[in-house]
C-alpha positions in Angstrom: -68.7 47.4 -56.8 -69.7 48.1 -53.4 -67.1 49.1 -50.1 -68.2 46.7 -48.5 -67.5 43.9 -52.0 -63.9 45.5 -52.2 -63.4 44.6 -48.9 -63.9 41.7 -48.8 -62.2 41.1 -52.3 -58.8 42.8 -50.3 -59.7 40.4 -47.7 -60.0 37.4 -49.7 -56.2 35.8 -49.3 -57.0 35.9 -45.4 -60.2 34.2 -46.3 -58.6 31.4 -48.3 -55.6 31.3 -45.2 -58.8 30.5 -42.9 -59.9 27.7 -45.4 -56.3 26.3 -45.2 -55.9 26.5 -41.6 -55.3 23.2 -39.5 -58.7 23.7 -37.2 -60.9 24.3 -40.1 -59.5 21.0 -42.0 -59.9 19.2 -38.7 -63.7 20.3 -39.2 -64.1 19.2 -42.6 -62.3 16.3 -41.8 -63.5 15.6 -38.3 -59.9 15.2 -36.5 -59.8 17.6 -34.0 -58.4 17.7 -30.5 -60.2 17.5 -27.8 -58.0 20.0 -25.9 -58.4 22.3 -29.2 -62.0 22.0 -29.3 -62.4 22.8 -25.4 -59.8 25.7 -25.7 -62.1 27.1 -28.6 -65.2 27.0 -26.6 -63.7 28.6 -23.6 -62.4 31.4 -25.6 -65.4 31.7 -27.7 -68.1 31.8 -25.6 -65.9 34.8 -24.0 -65.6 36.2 -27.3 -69.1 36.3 -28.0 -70.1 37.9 -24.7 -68.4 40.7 -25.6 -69.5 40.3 -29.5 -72.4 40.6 -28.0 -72.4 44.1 -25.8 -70.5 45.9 -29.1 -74.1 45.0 -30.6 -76.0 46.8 -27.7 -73.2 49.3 -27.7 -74.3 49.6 -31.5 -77.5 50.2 -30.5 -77.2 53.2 -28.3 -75.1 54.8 -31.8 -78.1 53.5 -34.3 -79.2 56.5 -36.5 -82.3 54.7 -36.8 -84.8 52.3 -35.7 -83.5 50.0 -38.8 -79.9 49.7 -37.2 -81.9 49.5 -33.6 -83.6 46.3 -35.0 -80.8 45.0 -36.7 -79.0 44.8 -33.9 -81.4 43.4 -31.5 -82.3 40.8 -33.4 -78.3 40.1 -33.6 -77.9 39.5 -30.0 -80.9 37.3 -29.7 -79.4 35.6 -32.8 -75.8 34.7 -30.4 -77.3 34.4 -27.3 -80.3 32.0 -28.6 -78.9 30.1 -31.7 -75.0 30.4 -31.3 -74.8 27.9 -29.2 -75.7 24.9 -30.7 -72.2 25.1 -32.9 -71.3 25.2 -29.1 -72.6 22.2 -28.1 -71.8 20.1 -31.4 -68.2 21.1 -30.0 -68.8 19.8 -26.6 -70.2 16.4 -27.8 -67.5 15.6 -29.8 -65.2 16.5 -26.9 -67.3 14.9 -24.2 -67.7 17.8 -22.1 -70.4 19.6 -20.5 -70.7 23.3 -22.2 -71.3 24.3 -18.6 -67.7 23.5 -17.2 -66.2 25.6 -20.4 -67.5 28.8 -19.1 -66.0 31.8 -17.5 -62.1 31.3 -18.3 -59.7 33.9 -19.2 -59.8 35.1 -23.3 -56.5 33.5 -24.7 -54.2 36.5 -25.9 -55.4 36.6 -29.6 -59.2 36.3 -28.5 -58.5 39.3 -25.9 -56.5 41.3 -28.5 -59.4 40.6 -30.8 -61.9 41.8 -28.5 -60.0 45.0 -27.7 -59.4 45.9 -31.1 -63.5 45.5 -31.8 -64.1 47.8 -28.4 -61.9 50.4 -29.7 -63.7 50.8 -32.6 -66.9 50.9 -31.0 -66.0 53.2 -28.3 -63.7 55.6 -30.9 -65.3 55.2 -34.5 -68.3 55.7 -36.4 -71.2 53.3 -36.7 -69.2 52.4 -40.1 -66.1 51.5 -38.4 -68.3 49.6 -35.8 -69.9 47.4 -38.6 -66.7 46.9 -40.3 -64.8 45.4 -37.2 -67.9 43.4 -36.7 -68.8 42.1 -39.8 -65.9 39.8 -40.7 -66.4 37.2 -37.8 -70.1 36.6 -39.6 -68.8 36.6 -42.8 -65.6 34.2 -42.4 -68.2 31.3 -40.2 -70.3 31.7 -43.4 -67.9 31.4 -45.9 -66.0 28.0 -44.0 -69.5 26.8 -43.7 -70.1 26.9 -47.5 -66.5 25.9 -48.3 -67.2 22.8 -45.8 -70.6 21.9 -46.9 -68.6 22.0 -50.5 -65.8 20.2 -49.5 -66.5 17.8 -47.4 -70.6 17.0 -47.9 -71.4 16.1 -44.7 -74.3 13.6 -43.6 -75.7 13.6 -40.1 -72.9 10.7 -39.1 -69.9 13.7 -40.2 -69.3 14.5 -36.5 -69.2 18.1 -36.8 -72.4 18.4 -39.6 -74.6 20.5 -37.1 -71.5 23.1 -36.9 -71.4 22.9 -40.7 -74.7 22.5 -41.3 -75.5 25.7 -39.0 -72.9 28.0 -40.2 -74.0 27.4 -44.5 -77.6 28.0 -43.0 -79.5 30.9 -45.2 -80.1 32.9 -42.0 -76.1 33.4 -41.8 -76.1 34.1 -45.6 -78.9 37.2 -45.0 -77.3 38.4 -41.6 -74.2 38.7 -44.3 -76.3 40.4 -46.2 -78.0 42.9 -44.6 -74.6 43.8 -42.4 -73.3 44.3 -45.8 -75.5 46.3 -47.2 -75.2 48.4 -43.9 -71.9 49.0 -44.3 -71.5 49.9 -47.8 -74.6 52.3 -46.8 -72.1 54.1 -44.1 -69.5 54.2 -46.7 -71.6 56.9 -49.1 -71.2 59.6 -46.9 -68.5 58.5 -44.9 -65.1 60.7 -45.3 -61.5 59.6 -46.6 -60.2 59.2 -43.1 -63.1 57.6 -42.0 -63.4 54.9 -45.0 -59.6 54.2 -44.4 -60.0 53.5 -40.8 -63.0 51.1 -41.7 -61.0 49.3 -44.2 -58.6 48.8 -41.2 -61.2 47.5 -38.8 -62.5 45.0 -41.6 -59.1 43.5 -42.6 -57.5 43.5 -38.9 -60.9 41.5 -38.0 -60.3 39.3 -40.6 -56.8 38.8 -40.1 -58.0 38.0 -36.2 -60.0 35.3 -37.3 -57.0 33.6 -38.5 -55.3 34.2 -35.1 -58.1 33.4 -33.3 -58.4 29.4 -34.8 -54.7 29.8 -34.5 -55.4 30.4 -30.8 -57.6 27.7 -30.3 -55.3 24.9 -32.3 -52.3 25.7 -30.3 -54.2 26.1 -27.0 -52.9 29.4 -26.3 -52.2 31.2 -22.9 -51.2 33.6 -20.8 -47.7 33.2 -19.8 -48.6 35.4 -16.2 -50.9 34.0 -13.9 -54.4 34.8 -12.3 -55.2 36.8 -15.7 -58.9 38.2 -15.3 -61.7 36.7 -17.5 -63.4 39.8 -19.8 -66.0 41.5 -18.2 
C-alpha cells in the first residue's frame, strides 16, 4: 500500500462525514438553498483563486519538467473547466455568476486557504501535494457516490455538477496527484512524512468545514473584512 492509499484510508471516516453532510444530500437530492448555493459560490470561486496561485507557486518548487506540466495543466484545468459546476450553481439559484465574485472568504474557506499557503510557502513539494490533493479527491469521490446514489438524468437539477465531478478527467487528475505524492513520500524523512499526513487529513477535514461553511452561510462577525488577494 502506497502513502498516498493510507492516507486516504486514515481519511476515509472524513470522507464518509462529507457524504453525510446536509449540502451534499441537498445535491443528490436537489433541495438546496438558494442563499447556500450563492454563499458557496462566493466562497469558492475565492477559494479557487487562491487554489490556483499554490499551483503556480508549485511550479516555481517543481524538481522537474513533469511536476512543471502537471501543474500547468492544473490551473488551466480551474480556471477553464471549473466553472461550469459554477454555473450549474448559479442556474439553479437564478443568479448571474458575475454578481458572486469578489466577496470576502467565509472564515473556514479563509482558514482553509491559509493552512494550504503555509504549506506551500514552509514545506516540501510533498507537503504541498498533500494539502492540495484532498479538495480533488473528495469532489471526485461525492461525484461517484452521487452518480451512485442518486442516478441523475439531465432533468436532476444539479446533473452537470454531478455529471462533471464523476468525469474520468477528475478520476486521472486523482491519479496522477497520487502517484506524485506517494513518489515524494520514498525519500521523504519521518518529520517530513508526518507533516504531510497532517496537511492531507486537515485538508480533508476542511472540506467538511468548508460545505459546512456554505450550508450555514457563514461570516465574519467584524465588518469591512478584505477579500483574499
Amino acid at each position: 500500500m502506497s502513502f498516498t492509499q493510507q492516507l486516504k484510508l486514515e481519511a476515509e471516516r472524513l470522507l464518509q462525514d462529507i457524504f453525510k453532510h446536509p449540502f451534499v444530500k441537498g445535491i443528490e437530492e436537489g433541495t438546496i438553498a438558494k442563499e447556500a448555493l450563492i454563499h458557496y459560490i462566493k466562497a469558492d470561486y475565492e477559494y479557487l483563486n487562491a487554489f490556483m496561485k499554490i499551483y503556480g507557486m508549485a511550479i516555481v518548487r517543481s524538481e522537474n519538467r513533469e511536476q512543471i506540466e502537471f501543474f500547468k495543466e492544473q490551473v488551466s484545468f480551474v480556471l477553464n473547466s471549473e466553472v461550469h459546476p459554477h454555473h450549474n450553481f448559479c442556474r439553479v439559484a437564478g443568479v448571474r455568476y458575475e454578481d458572486l465574485q469578489g466577496f470576502p472568504l467565509p472564515p473556514a474557506a479563509d482558514h482553509y486557504v491559509k493552512h494550504m499557503l503555509c504549506h506551500a510557502y514552509a514545506g516540501t513539494i510533498g507537503e504541498m501535494l498533500a494539502a492540495l490533493l484532498p479538495c480533488p479527491w473528495t469532489y471526485y469521490e461525492i461525484g461517484k457516490e452521487l452518480t451512485r446514489k442518486a442516478q441523475p438524468d439531465r432533468d436532476h437539477p444539479f446533473y452537470e455538477w454531478i455529471t462533471f465531478y464523476a468525469d474520468k478527467r477528475v478520476g486521472e487528475l486523482i491519479e496522477r496527484m497520487s502517484a506524485m505524492l506517494a513518489d515524494e513520500a520514498v525519500s521523504a524523512s519521518s518529520a517530513s512524512l508526518a507533516k504531510m499526513r497532517e496537511a492531507f487529513i486537515k485538508s480533508t477535514e476542511l472540506e467538511w468545514s468548508f460545505w459546512e461553511m456554505a450550508y450555514t452561510q457563514q461570516k465574519w462577525k467584524a465588518k469591512g473584512v478584505p477579500v483574499y488577494e
